[in-house]
C-alpha atoms as one frame of an Amber mdcrd trajectory, in Angstrom:
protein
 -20.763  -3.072  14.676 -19.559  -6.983  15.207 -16.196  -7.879  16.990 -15.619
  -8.870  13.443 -15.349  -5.588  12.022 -13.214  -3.925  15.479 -11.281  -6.773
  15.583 -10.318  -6.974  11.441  -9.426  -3.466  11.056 -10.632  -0.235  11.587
 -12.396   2.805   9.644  -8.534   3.928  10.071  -7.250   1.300   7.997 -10.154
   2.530   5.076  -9.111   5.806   5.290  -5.652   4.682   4.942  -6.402   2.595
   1.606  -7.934   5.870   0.394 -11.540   5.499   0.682 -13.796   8.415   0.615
 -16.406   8.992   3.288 -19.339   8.063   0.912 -17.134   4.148   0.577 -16.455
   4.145   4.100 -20.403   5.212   4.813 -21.414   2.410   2.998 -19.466  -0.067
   3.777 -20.410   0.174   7.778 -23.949  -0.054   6.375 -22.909  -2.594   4.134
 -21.088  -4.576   7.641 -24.517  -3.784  10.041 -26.569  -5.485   7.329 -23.959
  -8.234   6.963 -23.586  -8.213   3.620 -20.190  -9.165   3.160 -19.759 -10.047
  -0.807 -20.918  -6.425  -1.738 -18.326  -5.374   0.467 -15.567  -7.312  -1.249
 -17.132  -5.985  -4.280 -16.979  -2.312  -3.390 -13.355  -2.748  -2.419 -12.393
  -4.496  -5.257 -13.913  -1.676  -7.192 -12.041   0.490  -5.239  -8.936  -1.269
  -5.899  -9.184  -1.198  -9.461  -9.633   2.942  -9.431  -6.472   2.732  -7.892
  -4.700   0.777  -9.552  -5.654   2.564 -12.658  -4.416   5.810 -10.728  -0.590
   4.582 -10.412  -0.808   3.346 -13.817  -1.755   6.486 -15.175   0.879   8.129
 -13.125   3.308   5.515 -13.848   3.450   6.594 -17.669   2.959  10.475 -16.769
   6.685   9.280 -15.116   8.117   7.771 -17.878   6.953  10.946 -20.201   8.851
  12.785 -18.025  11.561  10.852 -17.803  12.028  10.634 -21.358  12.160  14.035
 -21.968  14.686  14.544 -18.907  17.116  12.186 -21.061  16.386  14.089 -24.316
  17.656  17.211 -22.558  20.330  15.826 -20.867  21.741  13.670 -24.001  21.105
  17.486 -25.797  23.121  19.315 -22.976  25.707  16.576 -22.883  26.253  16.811
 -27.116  26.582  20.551 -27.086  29.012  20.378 -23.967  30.563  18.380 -26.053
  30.572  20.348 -29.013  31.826  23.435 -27.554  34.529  21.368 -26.581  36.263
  20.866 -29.537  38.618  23.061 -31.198  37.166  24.585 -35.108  38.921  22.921
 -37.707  39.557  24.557 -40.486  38.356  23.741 -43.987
């Protein structure tokens, strides 16, 4: 491989970002052959998996988060509830 490549970053840095040994496999083919813009590309493709990743988990959060304020706002109310002395009618 080119200074380029050692210098730049490593095959560290791509396992780091998440990339699979079949990405990282190609891109070091990808670098001997110098074919730079399919790299960018293949990142970039990359990127966008996982970016759709934490969006996905993003809402799965706020689902659950929701439903954690449902129970508590239930809990609180019949805390509440029990609380309060009968009245009479």
């Amino acid at each position: 491989m080119e200074n380029r490549f050692k210098d730049s970053f490593t095959l560290r840095d791509l396992e780091d970002a998440g990339c699979g040994a079949d990405i990282i496999e190609r891109f070091v083919c990808l670098e001997k052959d110098k074919k730079t813009k399919e790299q960018l590309r293949m990142l970039t493709r990359h990127r966008h998996r996982l970016l759709d990743n934490a969006h996905k988990a993003q809402k799965e959060l706020d689902c659950l988060d929701y439903i954690v304020r449902l129970l508590k706002k239930e809990d609180s109310a019949a805390e509440y509830r029990e609380k309060q002395p009968e009245k009479n009618l």
